[in-house]
C-alpha positions in Angstrom: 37.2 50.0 -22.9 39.1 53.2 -24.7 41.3 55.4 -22.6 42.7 58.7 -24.0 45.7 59.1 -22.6 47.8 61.4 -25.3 48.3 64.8 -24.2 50.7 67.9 -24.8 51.2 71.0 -22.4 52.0 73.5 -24.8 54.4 76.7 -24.6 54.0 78.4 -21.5 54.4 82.0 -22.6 52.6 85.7 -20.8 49.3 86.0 -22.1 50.6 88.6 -24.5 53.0 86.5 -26.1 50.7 83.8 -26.7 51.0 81.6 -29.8 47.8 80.9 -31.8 49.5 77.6 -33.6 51.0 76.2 -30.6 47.2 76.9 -28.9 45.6 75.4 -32.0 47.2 72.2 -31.7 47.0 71.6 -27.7 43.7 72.1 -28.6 43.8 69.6 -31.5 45.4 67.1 -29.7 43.9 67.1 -26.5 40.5 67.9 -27.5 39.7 66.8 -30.9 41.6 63.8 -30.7 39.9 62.4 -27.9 36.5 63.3 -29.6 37.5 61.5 -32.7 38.6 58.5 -31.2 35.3 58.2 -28.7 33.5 58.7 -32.1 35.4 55.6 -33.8 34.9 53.5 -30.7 30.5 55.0 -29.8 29.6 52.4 -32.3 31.5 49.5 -31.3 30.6 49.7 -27.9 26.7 50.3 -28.7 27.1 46.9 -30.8 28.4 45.2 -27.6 25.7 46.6 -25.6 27.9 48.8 -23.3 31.5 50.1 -22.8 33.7 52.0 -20.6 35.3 55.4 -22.5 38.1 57.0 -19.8 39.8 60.2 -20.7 42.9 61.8 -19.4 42.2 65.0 -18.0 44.4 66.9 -15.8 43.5 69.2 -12.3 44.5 71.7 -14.7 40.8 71.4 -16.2 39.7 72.2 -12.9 42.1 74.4 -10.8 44.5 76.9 -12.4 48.2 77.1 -12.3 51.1 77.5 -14.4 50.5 75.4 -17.2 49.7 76.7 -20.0 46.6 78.9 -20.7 46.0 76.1 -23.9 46.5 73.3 -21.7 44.1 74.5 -19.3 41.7 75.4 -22.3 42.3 71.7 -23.5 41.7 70.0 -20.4 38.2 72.3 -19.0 37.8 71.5 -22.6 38.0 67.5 -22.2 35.8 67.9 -18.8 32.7 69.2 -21.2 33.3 66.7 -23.5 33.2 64.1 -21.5 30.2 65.2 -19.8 28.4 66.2 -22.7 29.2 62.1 -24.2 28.1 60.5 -21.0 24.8 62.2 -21.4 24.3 60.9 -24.7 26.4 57.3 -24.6 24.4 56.5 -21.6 21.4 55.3 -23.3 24.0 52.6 -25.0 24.9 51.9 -21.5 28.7 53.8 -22.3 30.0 55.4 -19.6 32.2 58.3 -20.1 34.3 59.9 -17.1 37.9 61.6 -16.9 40.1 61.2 -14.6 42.4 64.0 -13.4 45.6 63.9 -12.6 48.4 65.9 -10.6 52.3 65.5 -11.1 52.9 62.4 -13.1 56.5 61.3 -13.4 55.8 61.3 -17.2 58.1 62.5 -19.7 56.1 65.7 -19.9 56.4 66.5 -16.2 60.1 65.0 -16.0 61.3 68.0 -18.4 59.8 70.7 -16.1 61.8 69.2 -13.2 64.9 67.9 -15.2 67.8 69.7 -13.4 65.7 71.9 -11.2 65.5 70.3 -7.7 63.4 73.8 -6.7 60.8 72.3 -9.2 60.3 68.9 -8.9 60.2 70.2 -4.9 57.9 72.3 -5.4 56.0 69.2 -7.7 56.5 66.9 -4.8 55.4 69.4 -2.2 51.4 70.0 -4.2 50.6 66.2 -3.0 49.7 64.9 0.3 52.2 62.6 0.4 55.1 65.0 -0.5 55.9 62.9 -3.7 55.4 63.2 -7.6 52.5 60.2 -8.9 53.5 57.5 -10.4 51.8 56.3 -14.4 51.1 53.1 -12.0 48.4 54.9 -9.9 47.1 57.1 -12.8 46.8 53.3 -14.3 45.5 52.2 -11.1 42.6 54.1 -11.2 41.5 54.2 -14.4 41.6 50.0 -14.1 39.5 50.4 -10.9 37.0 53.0 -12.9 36.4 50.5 -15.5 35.2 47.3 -13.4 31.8 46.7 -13.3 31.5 47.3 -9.7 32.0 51.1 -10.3 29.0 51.1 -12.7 27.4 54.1 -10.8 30.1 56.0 -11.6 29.7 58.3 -15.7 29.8 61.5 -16.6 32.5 62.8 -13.9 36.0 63.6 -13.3 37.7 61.7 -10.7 40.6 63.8 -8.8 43.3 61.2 -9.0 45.5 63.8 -7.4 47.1 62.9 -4.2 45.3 65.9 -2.5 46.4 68.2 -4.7 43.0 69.9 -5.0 42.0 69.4 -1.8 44.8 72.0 -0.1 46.5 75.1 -1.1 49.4 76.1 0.8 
């Protein structure tokens, strides 16, 4: 089993103030990095007959908001690549998905909402059950995606979300 679980959010800036480096390297790390480490691992798993390959997405691959544009580049990004690698792997019998998280109480969301109660509100109030997600459920999921018994599921992203895409307020 490999999960890709490293990730950056980039500046957020206006669209006229963007900054190619800081795009260049969301993009590096949260695209080519997973692709190079499913690369390294392709083989290994087609030796053992089969494997599980889980990447880290984000919503943010899916729905828009006010992440960065790179981060949302990164993560539609991710989606493709995990779709295109499922198509391929399958023959192996490797299945690729994502799974796509909302708020995490991550170090990356914590300094959003780090002495701004209106934000980490406003995080809480995007999930069903009015709360930020833990790296426990995110983990929870992922170990549930991997068992055998969810062998049906490749080549998709699962919402692990809280709701998040299923309302708008």
């Amino acid at each position: 089993m490999l999960v890709n679980d490293a990730g950056v959010t980039g500046k957020r800036a206006d669209f006229m103030e963007l900054d190619a480096t800081d795009i260049r390297r969301t993009l590096e790390i949260n695209v080519l990095g997973p692709i190079q480490t499913m690369k390294a691992f392709a083989p290994l798993m087609r030796e053992q007959h089969g494997g599980v390959m889980i990447n880290i997405g984000s919503i943010c691959g899916l729905l828009v908001n006010t992440e960065s544009i790179a981060y949302h580049a990164s993560k539609g990004a991710l989606r493709m690549v995990t779709q295109r690698a499922a198509m391929e792997l399958a023959q192996y019998h490797i299945r690729v998905l994502s799974v796509a998280p909302a708020w995490v109480a991550t170090q990356m969301a914590q300094s959003v909402m780090e002495g701004d109660p209106a934000a980490e509100a406003h995080g809480k109030s995007l999930h069903m059950s009015n709360r930020v997600l833990t790296p426990e459920q995110i983990a929870g999921t992922v170990y549930l995606l991997a068992q055998d018994e969810a062998s049906a599921v490749n080549g998709i992203t699962v919402m692990a979300d809280d709701g998040y895409s299923s309302f708008k307020l």
